[in-house]
PyMOL Python script that loads the backbone (N, CA, C, O; Angstrom):
from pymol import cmd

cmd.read_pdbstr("""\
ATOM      1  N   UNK A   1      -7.773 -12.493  22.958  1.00  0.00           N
ATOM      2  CA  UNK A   1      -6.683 -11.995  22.159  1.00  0.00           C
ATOM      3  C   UNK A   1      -7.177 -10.774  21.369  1.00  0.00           C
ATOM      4  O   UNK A   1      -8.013 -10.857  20.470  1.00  0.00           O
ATOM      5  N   UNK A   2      -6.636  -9.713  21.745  1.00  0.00           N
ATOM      6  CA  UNK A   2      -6.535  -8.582  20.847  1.00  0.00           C
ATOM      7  C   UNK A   2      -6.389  -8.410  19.155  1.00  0.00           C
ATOM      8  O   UNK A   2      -7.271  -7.818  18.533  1.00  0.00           O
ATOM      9  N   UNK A   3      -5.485  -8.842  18.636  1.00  0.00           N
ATOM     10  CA  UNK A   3      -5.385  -9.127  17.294  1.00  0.00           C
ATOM     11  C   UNK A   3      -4.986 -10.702  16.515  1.00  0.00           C
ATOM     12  O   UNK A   3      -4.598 -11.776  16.976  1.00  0.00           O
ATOM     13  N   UNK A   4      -5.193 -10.382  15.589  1.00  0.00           N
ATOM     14  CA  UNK A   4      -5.201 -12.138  14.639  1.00  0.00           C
ATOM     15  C   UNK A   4      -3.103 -11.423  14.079  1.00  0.00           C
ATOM     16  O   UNK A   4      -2.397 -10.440  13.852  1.00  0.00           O
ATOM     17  N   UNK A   5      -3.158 -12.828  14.167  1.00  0.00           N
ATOM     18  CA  UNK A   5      -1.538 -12.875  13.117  1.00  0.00           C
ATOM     19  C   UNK A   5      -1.458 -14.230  12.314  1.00  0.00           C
ATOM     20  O   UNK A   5      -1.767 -15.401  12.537  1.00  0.00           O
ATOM     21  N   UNK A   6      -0.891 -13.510  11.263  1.00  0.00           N
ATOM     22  CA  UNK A   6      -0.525 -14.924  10.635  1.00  0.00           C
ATOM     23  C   UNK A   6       1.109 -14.725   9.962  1.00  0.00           C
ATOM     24  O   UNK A   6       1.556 -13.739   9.375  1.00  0.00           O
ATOM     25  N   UNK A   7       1.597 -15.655  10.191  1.00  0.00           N
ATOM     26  CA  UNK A   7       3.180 -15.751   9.675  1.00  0.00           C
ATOM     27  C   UNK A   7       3.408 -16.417   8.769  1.00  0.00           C
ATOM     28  O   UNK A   7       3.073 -17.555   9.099  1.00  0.00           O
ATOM     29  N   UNK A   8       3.881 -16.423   7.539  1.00  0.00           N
ATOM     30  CA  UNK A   8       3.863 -17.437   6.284  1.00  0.00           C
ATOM     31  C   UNK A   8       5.516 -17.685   6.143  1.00  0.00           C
ATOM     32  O   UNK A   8       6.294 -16.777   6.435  1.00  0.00           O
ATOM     33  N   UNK A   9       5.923 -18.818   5.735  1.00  0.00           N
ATOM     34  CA  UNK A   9       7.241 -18.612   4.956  1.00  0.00           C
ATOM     35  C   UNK A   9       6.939 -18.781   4.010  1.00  0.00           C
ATOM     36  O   UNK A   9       5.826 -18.464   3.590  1.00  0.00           O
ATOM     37  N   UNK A  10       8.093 -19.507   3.146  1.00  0.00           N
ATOM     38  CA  UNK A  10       7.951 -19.786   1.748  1.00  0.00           C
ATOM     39  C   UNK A  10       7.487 -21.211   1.523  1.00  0.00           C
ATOM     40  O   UNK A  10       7.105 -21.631   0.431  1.00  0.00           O
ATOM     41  N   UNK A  11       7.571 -22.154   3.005  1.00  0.00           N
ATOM     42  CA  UNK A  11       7.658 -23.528   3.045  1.00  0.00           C
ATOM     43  C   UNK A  11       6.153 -23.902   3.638  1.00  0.00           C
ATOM     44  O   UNK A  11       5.626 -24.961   3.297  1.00  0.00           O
ATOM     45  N   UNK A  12       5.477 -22.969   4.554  1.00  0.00           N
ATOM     46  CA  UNK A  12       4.624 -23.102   5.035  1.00  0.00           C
ATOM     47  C   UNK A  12       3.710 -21.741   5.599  1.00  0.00           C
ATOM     48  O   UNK A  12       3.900 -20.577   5.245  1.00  0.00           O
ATOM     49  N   UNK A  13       2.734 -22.193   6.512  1.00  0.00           N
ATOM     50  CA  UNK A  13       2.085 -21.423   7.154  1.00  0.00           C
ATOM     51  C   UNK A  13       2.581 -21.358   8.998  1.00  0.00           C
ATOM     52  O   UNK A  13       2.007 -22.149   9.746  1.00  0.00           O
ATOM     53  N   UNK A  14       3.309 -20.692   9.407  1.00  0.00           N
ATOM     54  CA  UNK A  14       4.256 -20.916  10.796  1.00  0.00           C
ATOM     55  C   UNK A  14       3.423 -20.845  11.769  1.00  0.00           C
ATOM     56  O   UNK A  14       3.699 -21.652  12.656  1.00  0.00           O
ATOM     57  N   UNK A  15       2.198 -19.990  12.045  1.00  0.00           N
ATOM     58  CA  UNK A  15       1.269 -19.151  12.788  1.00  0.00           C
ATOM     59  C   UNK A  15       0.245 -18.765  12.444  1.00  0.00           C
ATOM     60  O   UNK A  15       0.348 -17.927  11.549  1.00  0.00           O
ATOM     61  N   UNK A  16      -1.255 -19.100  12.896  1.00  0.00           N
ATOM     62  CA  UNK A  16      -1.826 -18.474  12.403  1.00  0.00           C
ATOM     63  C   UNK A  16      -3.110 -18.003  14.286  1.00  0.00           C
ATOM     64  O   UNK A  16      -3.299 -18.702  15.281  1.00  0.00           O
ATOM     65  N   UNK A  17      -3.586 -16.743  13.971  1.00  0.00           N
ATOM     66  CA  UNK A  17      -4.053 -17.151  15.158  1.00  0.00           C
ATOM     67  C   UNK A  17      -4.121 -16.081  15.887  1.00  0.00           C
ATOM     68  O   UNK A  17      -3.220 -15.308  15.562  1.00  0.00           O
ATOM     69  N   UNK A  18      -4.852 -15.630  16.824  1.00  0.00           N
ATOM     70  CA  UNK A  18      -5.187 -14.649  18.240  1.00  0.00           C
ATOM     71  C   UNK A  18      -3.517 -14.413  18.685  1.00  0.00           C
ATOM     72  O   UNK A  18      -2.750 -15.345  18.924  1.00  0.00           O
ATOM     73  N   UNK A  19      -3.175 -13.050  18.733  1.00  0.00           N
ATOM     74  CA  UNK A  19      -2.231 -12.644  19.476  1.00  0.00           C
ATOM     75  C   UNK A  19      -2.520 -11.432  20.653  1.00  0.00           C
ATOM     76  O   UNK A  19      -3.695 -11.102  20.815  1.00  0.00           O
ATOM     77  N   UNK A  20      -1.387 -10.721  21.533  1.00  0.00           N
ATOM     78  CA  UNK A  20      -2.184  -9.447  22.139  1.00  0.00           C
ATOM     79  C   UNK A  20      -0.627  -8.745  22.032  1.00  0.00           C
ATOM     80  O   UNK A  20      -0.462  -7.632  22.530  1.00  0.00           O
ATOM     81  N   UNK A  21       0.425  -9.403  21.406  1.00  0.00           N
ATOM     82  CA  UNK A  21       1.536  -8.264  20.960  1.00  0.00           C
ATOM     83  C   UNK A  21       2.166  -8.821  19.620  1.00  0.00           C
ATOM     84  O   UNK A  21       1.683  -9.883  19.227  1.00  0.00           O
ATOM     85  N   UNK A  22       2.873  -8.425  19.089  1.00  0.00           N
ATOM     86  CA  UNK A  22       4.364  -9.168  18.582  1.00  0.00           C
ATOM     87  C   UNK A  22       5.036  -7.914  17.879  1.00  0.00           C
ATOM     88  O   UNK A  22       4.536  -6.929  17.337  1.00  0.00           O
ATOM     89  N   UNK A  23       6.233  -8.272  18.064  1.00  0.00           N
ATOM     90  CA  UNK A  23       7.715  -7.557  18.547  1.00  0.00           C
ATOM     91  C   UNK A  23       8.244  -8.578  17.187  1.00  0.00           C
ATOM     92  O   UNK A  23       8.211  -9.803  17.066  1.00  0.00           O
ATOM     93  N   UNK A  24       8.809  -7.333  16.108  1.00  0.00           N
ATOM     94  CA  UNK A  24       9.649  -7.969  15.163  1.00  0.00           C
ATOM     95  C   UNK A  24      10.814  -6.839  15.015  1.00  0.00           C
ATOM     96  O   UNK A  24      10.916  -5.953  15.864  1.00  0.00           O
ATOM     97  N   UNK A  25      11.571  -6.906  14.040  1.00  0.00           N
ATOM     98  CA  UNK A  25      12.954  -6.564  13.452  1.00  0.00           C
ATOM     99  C   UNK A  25      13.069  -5.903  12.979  1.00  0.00           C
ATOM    100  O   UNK A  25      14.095  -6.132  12.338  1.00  0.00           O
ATOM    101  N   UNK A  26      12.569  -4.676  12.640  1.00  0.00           N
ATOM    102  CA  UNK A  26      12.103  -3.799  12.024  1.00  0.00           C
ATOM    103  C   UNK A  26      13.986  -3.537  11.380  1.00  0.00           C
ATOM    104  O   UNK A  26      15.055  -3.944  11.836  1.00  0.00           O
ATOM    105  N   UNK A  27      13.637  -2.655  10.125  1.00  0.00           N
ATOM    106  CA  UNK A  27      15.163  -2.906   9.490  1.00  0.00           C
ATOM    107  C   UNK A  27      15.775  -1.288  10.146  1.00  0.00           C
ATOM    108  O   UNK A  27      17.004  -1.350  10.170  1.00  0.00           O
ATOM    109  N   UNK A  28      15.384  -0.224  10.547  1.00  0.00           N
ATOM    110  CA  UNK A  28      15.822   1.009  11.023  1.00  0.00           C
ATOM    111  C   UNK A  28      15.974   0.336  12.712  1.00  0.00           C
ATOM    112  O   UNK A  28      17.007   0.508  13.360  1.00  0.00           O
ATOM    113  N   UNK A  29      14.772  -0.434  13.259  1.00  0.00           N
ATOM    114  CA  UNK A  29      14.986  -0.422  14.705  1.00  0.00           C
ATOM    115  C   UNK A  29      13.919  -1.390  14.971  1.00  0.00           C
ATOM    116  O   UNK A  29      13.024  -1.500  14.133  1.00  0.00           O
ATOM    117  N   UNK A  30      13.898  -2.302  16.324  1.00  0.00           N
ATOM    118  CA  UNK A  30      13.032  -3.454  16.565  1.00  0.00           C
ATOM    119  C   UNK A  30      11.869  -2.176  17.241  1.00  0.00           C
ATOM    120  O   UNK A  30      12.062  -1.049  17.697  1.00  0.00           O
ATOM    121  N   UNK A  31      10.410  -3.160  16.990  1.00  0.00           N
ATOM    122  CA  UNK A  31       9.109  -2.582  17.371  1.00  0.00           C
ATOM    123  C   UNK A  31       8.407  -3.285  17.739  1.00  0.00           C
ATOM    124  O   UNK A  31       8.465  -4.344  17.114  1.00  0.00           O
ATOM    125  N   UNK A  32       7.499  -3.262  18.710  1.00  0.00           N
ATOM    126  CA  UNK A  32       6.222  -4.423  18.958  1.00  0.00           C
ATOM    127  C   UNK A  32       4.996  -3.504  18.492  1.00  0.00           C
ATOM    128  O   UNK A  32       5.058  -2.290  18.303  1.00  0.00           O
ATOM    129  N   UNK A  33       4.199  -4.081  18.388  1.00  0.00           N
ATOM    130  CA  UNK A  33       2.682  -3.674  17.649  1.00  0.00           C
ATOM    131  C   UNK A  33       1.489  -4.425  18.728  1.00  0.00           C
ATOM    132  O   UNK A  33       1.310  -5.573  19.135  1.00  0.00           O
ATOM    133  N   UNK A  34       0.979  -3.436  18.880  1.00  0.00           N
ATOM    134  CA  UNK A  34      -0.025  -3.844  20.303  1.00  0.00           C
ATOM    135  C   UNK A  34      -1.582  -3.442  19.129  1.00  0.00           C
ATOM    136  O   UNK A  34      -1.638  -3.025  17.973  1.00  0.00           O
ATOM    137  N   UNK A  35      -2.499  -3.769  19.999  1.00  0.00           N
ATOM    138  CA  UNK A  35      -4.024  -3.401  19.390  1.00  0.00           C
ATOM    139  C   UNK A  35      -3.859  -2.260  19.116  1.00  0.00           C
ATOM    140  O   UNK A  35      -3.256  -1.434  19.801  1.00  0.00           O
ATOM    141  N   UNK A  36      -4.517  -2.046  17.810  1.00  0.00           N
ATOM    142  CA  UNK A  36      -5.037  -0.709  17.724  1.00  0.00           C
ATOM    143  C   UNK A  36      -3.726   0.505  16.425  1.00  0.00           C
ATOM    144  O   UNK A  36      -3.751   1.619  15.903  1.00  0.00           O
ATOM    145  N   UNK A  37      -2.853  -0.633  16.496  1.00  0.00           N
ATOM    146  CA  UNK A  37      -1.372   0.129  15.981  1.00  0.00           C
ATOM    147  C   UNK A  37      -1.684   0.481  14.806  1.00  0.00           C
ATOM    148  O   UNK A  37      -2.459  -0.175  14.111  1.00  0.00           O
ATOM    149  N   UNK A  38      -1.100   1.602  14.417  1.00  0.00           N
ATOM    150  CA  UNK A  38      -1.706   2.427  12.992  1.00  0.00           C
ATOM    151  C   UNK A  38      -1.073   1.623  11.732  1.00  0.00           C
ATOM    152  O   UNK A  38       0.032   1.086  11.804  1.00  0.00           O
ATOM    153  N   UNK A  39      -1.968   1.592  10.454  1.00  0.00           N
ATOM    154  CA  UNK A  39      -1.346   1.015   9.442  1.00  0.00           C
ATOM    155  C   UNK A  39      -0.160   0.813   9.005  1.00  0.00           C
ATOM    156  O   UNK A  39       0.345   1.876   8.644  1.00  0.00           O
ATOM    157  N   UNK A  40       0.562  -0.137   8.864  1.00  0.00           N
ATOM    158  CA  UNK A  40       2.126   0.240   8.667  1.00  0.00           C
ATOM    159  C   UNK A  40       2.721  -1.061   7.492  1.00  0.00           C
ATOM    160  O   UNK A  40       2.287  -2.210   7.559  1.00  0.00           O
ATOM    161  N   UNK A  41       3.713  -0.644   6.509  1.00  0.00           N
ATOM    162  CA  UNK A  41       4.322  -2.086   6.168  1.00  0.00           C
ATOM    163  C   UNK A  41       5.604  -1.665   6.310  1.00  0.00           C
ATOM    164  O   UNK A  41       6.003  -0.552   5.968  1.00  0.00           O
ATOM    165  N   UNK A  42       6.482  -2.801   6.969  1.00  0.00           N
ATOM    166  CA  UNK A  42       7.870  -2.464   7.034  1.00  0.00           C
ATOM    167  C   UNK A  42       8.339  -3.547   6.369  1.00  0.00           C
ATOM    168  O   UNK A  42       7.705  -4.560   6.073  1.00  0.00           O
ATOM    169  N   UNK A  43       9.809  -3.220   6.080  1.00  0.00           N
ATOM    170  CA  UNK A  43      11.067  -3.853   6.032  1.00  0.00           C
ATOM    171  C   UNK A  43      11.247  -4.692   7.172  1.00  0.00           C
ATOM    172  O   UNK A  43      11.110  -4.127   8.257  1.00  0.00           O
ATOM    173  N   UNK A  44      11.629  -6.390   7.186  1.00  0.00           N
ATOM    174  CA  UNK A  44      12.123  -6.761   8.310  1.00  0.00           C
ATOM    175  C   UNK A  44      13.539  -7.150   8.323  1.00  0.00           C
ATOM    176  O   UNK A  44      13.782  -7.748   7.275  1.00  0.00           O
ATOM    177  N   UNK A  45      14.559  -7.060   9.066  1.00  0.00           N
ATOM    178  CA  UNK A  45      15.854  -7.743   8.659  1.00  0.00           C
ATOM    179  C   UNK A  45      16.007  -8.797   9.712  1.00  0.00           C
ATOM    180  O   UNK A  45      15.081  -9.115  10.459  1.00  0.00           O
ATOM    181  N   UNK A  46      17.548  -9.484   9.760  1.00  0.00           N
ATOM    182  CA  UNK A  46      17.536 -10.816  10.628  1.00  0.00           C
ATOM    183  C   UNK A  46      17.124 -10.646  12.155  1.00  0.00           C
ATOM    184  O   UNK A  46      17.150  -9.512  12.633  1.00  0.00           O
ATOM    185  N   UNK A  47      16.735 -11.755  12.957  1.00  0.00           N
ATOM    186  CA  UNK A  47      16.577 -11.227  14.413  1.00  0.00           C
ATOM    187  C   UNK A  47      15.568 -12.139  14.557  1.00  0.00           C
ATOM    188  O   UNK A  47      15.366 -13.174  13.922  1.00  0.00           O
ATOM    189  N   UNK A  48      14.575 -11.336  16.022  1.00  0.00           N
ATOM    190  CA  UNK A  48      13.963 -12.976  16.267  1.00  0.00           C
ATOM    191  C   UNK A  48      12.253 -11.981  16.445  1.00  0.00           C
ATOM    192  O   UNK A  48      12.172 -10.939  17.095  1.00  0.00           O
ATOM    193  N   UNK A  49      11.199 -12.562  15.785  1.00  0.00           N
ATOM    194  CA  UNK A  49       9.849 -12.504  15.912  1.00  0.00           C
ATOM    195  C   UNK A  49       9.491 -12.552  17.578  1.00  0.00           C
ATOM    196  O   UNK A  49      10.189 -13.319  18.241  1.00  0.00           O
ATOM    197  N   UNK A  50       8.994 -12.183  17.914  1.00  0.00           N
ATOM    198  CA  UNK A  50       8.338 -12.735  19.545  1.00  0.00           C
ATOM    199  C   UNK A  50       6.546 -12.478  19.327  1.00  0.00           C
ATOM    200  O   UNK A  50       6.147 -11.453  18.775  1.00  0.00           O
ATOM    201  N   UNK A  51       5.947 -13.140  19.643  1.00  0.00           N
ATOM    202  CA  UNK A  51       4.553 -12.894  20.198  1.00  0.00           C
ATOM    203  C   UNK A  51       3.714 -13.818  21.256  1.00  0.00           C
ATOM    204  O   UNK A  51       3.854 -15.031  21.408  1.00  0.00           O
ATOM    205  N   UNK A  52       3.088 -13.221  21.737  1.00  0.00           N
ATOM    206  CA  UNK A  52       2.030 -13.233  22.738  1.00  0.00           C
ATOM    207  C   UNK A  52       0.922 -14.202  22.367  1.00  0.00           C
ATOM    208  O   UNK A  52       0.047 -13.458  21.922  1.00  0.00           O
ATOM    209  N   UNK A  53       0.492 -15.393  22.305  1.00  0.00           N
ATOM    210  CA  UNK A  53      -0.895 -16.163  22.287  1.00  0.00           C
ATOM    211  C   UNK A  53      -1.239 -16.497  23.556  1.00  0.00           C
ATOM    212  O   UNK A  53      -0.589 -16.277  24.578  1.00  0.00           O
ATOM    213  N   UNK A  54      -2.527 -17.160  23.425  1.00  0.00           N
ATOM    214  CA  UNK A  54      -3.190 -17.636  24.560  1.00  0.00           C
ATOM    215  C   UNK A  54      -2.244 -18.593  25.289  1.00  0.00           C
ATOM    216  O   UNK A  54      -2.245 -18.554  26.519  1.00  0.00           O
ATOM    217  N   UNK A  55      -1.421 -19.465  24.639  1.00  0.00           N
ATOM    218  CA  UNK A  55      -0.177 -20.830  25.208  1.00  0.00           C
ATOM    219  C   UNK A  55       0.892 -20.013  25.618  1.00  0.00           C
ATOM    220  O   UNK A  55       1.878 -20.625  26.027  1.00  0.00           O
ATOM    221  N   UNK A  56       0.958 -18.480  25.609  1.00  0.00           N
ATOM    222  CA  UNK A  56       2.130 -18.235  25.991  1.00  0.00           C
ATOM    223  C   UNK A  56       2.859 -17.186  25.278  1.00  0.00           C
ATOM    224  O   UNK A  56       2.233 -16.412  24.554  1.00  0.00           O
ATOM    225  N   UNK A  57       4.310 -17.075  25.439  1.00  0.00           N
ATOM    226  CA  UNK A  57       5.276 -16.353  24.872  1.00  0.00           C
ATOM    227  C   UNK A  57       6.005 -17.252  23.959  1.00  0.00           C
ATOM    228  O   UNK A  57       6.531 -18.303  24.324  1.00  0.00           O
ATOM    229  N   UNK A  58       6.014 -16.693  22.489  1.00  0.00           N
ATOM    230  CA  UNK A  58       6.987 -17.294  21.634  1.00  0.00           C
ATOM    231  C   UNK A  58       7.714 -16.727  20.447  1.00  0.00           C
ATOM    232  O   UNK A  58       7.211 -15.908  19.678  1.00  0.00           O
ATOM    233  N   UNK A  59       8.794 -17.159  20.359  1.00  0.00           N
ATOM    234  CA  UNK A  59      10.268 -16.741  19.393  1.00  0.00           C
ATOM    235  C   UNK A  59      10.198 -17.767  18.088  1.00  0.00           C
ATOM    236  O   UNK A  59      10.069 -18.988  18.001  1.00  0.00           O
ATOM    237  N   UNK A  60      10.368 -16.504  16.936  1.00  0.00           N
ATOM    238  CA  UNK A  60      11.029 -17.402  15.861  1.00  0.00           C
ATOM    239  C   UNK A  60      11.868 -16.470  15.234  1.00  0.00           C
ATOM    240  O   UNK A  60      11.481 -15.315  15.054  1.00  0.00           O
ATOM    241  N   UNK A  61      13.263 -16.953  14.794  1.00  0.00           N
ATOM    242  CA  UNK A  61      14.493 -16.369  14.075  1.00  0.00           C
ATOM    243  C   UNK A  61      14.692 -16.443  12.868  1.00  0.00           C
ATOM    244  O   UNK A  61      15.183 -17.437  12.332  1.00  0.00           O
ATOM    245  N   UNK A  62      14.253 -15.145  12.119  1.00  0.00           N
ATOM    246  CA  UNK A  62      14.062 -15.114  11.055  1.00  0.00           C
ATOM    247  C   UNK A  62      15.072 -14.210  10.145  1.00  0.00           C
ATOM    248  O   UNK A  62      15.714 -13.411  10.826  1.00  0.00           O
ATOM    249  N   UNK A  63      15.384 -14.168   8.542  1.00  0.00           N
ATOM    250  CA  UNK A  63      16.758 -14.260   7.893  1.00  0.00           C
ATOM    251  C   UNK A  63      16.298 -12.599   7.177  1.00  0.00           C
ATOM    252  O   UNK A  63      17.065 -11.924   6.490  1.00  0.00           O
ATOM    253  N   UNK A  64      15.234 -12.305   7.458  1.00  0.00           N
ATOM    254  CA  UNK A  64      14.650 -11.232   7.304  1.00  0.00           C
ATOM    255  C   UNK A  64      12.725 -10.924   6.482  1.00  0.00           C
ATOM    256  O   UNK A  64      12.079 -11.968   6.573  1.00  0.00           O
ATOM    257  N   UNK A  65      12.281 -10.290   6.111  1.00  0.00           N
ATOM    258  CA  UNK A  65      11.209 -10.333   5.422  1.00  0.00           C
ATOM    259  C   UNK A  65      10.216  -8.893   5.401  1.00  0.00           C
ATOM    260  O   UNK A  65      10.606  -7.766   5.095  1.00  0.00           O
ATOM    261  N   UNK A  66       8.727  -9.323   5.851  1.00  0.00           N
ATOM    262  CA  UNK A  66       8.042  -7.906   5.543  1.00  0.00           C
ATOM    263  C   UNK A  66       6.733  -8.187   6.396  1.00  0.00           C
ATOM    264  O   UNK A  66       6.137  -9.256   6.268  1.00  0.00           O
ATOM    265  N   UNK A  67       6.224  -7.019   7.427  1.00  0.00           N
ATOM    266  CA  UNK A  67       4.896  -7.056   8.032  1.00  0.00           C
ATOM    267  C   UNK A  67       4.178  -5.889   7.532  1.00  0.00           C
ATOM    268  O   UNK A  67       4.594  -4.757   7.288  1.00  0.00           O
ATOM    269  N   UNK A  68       2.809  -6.491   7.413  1.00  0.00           N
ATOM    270  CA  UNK A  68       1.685  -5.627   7.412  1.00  0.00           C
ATOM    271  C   UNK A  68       0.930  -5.256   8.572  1.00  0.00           C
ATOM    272  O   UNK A  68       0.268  -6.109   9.162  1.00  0.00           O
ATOM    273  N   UNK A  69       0.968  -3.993   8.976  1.00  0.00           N
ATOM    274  CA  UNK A  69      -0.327  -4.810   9.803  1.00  0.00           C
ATOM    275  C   UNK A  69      -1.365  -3.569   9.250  1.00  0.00           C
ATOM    276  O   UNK A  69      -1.019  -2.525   8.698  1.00  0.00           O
ATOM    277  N   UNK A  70      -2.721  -4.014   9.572  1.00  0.00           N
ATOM    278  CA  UNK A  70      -4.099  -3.254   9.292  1.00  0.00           C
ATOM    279  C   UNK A  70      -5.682  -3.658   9.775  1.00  0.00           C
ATOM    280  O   UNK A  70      -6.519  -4.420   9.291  1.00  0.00           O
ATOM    281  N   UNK A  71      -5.679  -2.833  10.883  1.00  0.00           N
ATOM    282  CA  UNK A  71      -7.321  -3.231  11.439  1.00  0.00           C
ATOM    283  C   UNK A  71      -6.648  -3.908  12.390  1.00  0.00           C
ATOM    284  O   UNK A  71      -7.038  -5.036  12.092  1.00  0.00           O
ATOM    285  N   UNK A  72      -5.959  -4.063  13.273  1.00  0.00           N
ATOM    286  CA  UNK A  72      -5.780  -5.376  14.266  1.00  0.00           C
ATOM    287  C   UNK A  72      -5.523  -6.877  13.799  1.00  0.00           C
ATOM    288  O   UNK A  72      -5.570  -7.978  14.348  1.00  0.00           O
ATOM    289  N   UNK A  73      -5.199  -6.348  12.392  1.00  0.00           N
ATOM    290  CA  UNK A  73      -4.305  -7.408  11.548  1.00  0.00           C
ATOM    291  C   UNK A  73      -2.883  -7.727  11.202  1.00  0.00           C
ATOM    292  O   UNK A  73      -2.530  -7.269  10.115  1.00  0.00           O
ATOM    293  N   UNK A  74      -2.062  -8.346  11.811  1.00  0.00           N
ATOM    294  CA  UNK A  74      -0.417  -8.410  11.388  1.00  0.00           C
ATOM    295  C   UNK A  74      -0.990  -9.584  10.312  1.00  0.00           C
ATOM    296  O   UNK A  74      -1.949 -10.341  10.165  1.00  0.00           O
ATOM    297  N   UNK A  75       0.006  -9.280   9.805  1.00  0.00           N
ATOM    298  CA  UNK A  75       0.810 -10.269   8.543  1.00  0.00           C
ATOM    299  C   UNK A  75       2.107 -10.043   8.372  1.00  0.00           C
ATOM    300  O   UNK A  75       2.615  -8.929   8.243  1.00  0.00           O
ATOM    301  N   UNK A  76       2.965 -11.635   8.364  1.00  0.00           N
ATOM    302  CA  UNK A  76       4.176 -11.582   8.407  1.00  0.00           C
ATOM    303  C   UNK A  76       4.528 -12.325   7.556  1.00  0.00           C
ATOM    304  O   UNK A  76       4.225 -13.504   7.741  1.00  0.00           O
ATOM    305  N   UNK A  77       5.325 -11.971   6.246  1.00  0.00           N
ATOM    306  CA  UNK A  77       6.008 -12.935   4.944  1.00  0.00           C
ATOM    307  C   UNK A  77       7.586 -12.848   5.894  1.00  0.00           C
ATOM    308  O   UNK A  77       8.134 -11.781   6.170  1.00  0.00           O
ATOM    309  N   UNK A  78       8.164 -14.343   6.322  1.00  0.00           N
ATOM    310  CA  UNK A  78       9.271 -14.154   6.461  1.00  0.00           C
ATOM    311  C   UNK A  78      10.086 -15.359   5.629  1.00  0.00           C
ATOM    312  O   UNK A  78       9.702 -16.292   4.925  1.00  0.00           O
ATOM    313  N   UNK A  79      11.383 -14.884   6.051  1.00  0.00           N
ATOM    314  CA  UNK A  79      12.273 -15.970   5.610  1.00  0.00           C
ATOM    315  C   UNK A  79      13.085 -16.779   6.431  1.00  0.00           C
ATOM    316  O   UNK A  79      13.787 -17.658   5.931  1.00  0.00           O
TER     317      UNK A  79
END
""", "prot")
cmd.dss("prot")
cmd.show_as("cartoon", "prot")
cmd.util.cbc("prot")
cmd.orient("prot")
C-alpha cells in the first residue's frame, strides 16, 4: 500500500490503515488522491468516500467533513 489513511468520526475511528487511492467529495468537485499528491486540506460535502486497501474496494457515505492529506498521509474528519 502506497499511503496510510485514517478516517475518524465523531463516534469512532472508521479506518485506519494502508491505502493506494481514495476518492472523496470534495465541496467545488469529487477528487481521488493517489501517492505522492501535493499537500492539500479541503472542504468535504455529502457523497460517498471510496478507497483502495489490501481487502479490496470500499464506500462510506458521508454528511460532509474535511481531508488532509501530507507526505502520503490522508486524514479524514467526517460526519
Amino acid at each position: 500500500m502506497d499511503m496510510y489513511l485514517k478516517i475518524v468520526s465523531p463516534e469512532k475511528v472508521v479506518f485506519e490503515g494502508g491505502v493506494d487511492s481514495v476518492g472523496v467529495p470534495g465541496t467545488i468537485c469529487p477528487f481521488v488522491i493517489l501517492k505522492n499528491h501535493a499537500p492539500i486540506i479541503s472542504s468535504l460535502t455529502e457523497g460517498i468516500v471510496s478507497y483502495v486497501a489490501e481487502d479490496g474496494e470500499h464506500t462510506i457515505k458521508i454528511a460532509g467533513g474535511f481531508v488532509e492529506v501530507q507526505k502520503n498521509e490522508v486524514r479524514l474528519a467526517i460526519e
